[in-house]
Backbone as CSV, one residue per row, in Angstrom:
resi,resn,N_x,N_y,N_z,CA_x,CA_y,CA_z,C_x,C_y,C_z
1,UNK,60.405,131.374,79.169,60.011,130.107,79.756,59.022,129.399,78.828
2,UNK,58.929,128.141,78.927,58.068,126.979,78.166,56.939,126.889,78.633
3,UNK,55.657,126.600,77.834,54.708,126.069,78.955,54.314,124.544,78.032
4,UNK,54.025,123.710,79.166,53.209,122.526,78.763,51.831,122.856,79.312
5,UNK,51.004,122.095,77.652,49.725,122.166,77.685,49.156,120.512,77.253
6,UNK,48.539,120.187,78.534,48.037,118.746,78.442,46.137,119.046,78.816
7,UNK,46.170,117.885,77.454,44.307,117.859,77.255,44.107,116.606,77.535
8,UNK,43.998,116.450,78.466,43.623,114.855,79.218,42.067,114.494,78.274
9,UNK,41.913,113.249,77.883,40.775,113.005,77.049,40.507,111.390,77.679
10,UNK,39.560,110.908,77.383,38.888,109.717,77.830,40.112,108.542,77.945
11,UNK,41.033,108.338,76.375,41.924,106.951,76.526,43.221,107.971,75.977
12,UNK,43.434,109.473,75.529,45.038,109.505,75.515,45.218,111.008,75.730
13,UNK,46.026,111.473,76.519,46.467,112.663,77.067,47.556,113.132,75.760
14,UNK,46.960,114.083,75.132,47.834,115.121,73.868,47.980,115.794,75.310
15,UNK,49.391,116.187,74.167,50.061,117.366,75.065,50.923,118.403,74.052
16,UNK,51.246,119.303,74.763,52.285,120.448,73.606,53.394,121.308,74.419
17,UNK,54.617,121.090,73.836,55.328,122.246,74.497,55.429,123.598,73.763
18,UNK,55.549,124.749,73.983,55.392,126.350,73.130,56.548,126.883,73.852
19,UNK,56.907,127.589,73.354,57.994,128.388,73.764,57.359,129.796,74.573
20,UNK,58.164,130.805,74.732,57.480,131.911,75.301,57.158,132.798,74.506
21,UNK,57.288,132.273,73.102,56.279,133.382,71.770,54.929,132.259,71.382
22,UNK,54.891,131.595,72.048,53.654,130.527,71.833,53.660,129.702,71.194
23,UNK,55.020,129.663,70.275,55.251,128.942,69.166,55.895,127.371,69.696
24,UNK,54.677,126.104,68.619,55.293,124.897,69.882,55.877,124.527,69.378
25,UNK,56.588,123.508,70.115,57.634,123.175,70.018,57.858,121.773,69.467
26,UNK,56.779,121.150,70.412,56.564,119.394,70.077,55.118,119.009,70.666
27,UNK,54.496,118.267,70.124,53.215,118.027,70.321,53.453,116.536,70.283
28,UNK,52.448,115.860,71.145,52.403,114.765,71.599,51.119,114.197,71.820
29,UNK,51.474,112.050,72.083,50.269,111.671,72.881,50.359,110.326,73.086
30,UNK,49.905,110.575,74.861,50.386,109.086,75.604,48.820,108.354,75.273
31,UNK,48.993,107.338,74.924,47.713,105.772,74.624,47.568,105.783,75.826
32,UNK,46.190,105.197,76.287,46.129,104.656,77.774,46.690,105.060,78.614
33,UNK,46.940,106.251,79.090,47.649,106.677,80.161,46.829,106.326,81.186
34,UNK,45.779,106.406,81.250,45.014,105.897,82.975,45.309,104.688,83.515
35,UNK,46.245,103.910,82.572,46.636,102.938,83.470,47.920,102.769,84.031
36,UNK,48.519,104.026,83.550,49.778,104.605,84.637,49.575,104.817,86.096
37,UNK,49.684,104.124,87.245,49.443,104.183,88.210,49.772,105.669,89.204
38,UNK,50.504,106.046,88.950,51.218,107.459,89.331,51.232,108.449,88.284
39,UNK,50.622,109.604,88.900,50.449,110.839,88.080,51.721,111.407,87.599
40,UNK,52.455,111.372,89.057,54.260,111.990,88.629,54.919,111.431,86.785
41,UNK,54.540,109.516,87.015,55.250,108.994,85.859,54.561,109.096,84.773
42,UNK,53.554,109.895,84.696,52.966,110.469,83.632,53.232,111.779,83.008
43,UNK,53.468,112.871,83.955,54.446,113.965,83.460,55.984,113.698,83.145
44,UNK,56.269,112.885,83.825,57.742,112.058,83.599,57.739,112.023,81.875
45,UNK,56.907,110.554,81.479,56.711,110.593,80.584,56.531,111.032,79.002
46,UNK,55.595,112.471,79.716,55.648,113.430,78.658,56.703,114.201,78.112
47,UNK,57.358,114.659,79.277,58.457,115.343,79.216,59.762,114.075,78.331
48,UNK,59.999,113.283,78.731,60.859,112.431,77.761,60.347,112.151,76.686
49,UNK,59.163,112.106,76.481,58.604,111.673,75.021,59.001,112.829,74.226
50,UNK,58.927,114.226,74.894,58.946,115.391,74.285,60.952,115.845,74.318
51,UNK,61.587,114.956,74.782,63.315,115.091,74.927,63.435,116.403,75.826
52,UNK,62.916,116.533,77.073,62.708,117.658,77.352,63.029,117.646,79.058
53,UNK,63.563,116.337,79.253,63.775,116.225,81.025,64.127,116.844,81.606
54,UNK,65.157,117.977,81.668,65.745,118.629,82.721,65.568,120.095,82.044
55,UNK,64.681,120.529,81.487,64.231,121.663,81.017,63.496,122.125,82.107
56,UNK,63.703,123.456,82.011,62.575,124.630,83.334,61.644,124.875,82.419
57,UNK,60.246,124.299,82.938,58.597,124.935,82.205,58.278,125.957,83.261
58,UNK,57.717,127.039,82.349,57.842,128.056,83.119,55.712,128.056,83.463
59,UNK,55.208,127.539,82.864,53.877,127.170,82.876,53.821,126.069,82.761
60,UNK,52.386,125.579,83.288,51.934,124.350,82.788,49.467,124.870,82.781
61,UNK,49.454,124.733,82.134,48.193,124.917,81.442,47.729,123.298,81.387
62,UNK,46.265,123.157,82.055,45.517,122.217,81.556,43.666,122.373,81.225
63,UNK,43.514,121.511,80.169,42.095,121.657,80.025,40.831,120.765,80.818
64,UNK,40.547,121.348,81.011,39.239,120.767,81.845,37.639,120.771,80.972
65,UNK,36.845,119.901,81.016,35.405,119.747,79.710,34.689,120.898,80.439
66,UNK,34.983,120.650,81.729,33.408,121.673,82.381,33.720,122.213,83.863
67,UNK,33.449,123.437,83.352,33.522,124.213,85.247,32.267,124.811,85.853
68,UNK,31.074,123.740,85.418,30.046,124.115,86.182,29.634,125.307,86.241
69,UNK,29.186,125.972,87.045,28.441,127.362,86.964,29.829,127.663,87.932
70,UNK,30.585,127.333,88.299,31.827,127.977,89.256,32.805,128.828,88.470
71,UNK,33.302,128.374,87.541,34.616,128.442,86.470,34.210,128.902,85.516
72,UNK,34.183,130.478,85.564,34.408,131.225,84.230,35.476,131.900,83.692
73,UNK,36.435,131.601,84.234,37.820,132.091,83.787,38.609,130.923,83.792
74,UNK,40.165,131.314,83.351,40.855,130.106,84.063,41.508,130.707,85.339
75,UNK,42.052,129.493,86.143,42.525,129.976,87.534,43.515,129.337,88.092
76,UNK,44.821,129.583,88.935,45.537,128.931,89.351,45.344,127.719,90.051
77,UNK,45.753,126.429,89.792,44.992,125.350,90.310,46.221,125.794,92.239
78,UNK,45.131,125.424,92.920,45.357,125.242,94.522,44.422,124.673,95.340
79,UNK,44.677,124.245,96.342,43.379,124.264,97.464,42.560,124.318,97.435
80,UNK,42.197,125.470,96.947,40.452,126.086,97.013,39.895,125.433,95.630
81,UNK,41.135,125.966,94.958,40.646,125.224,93.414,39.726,123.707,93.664
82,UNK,40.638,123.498,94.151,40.594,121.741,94.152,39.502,121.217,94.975
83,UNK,39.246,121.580,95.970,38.328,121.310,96.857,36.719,121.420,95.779
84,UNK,37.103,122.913,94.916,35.651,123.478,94.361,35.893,122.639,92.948
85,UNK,36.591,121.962,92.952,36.482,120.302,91.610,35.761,119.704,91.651
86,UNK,36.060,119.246,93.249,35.848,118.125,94.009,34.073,117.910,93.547
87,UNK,33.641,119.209,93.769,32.044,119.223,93.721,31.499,119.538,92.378
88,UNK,32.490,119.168,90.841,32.159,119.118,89.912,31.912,117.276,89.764
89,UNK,33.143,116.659,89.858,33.023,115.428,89.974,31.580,114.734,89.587
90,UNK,30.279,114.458,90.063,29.664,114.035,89.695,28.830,114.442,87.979
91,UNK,29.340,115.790,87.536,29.037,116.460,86.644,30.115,115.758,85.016
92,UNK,30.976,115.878,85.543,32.148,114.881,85.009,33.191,114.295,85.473
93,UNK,32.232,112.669,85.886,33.204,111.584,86.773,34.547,111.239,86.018
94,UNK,34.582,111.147,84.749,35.411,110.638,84.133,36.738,111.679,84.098
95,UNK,36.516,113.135,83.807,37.535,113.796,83.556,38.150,114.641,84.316
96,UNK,36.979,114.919,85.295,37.224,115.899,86.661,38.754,115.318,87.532
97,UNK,38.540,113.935,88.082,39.258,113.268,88.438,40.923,113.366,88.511
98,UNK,40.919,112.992,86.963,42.069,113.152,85.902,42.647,114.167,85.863
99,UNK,41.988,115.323,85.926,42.346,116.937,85.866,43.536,117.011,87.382
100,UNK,42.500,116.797,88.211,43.047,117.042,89.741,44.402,115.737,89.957
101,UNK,44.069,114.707,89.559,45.429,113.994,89.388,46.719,114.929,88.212
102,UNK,46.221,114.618,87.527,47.424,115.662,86.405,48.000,116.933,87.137
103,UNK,47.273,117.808,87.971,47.197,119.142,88.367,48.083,118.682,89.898
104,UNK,48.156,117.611,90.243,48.726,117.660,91.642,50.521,117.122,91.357
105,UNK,50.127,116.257,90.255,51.545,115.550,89.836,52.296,116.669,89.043
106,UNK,51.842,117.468,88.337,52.481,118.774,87.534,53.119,119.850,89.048
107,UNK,52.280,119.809,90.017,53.097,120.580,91.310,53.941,119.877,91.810
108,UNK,53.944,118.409,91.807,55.073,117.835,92.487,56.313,117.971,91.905
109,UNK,56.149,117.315,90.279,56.906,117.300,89.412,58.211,118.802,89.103
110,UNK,57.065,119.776,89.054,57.584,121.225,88.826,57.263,122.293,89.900
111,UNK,57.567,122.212,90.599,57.145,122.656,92.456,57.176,124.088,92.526
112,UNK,57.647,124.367,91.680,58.121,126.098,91.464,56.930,126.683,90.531
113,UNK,56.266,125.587,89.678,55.777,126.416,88.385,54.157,125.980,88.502
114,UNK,53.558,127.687,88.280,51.830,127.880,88.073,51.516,126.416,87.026
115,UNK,50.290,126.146,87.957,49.302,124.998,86.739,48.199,125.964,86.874
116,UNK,48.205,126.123,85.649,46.508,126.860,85.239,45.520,125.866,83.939
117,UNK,44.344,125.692,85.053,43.453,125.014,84.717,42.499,126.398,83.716
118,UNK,41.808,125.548,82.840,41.341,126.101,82.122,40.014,125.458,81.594
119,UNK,38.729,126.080,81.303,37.437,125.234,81.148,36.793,125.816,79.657
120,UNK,36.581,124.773,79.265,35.560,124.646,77.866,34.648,125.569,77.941
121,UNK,34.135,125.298,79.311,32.417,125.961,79.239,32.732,127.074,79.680
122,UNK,33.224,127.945,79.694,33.937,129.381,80.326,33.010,129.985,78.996
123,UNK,33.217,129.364,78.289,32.931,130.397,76.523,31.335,130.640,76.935
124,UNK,30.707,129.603,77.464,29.347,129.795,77.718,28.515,130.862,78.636
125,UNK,29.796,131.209,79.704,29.593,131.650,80.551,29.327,133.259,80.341
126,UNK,29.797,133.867,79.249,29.853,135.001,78.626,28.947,135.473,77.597
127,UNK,27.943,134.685,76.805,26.959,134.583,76.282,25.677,135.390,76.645
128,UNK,25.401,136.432,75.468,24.092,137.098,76.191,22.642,135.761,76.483
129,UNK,22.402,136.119,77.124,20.862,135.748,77.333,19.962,135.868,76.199
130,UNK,18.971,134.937,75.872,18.210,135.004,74.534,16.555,135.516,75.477
């Protein structure tokens, strides 16, 4: 199975498809996507940019800037996930948002297949104490 990996960033969402030896496939990146009104026609998107429409992703992986003192691993995005976003949000208004939009349209889109969110600051989280 494939996984798509999208790094949502301030004005353009890179993205990558890998195969199931990790090796990618096609790398990408939508301009201005926040002014795509619908999250769905944004994975839409990717996936045709990448010639890849009626392909089974067997993952989908996204990056997130910051998981607060909550998120030291990565984790299946769901419910609980989402709710415990919700209360990153003011920490990062801009990208938190975006994450949970991307992360809900990737379940609609691919209804069958894990989104695993993944955080920057995880690396921090593992760090001895000085």
């Amino acid at each position: 199975m494939n996984t798509l990996i999208l790094n949502p960033g301030k004005n353009s969402l890179k993205f990558s498809l890998s195969d199931k030896n990790a090796v990618v496939i096609y790398n990408g990146r939508i301009e201005n996507y926040r002014g795509i009104r619908e999250g769905d026609n944004i994975i839409r998107q990717v996936m045709e940019s990448a010639g890849y429409e009626n392909e089974r992703i067997g993952t989908v992986a996204i990056r997130v800037i910051n998981g607060g003192g909550i998120f030291d691993n990565p984790c299946v995005y769901n419910k609980e996930v989402r709710e415990k976003l919700e209360t990153l949000i003011p920490m990062s208004p801009i990208n938190i948002p975006v994450v949970m939009q991307l992360a809900g349209s990737c379940a609609n889109v691919f209804p069958d297949t894990p989104v695993i969110i993944f955080f920057e600051t995880a690396f921090f989280t593992v760090l001895p104490e000085r």
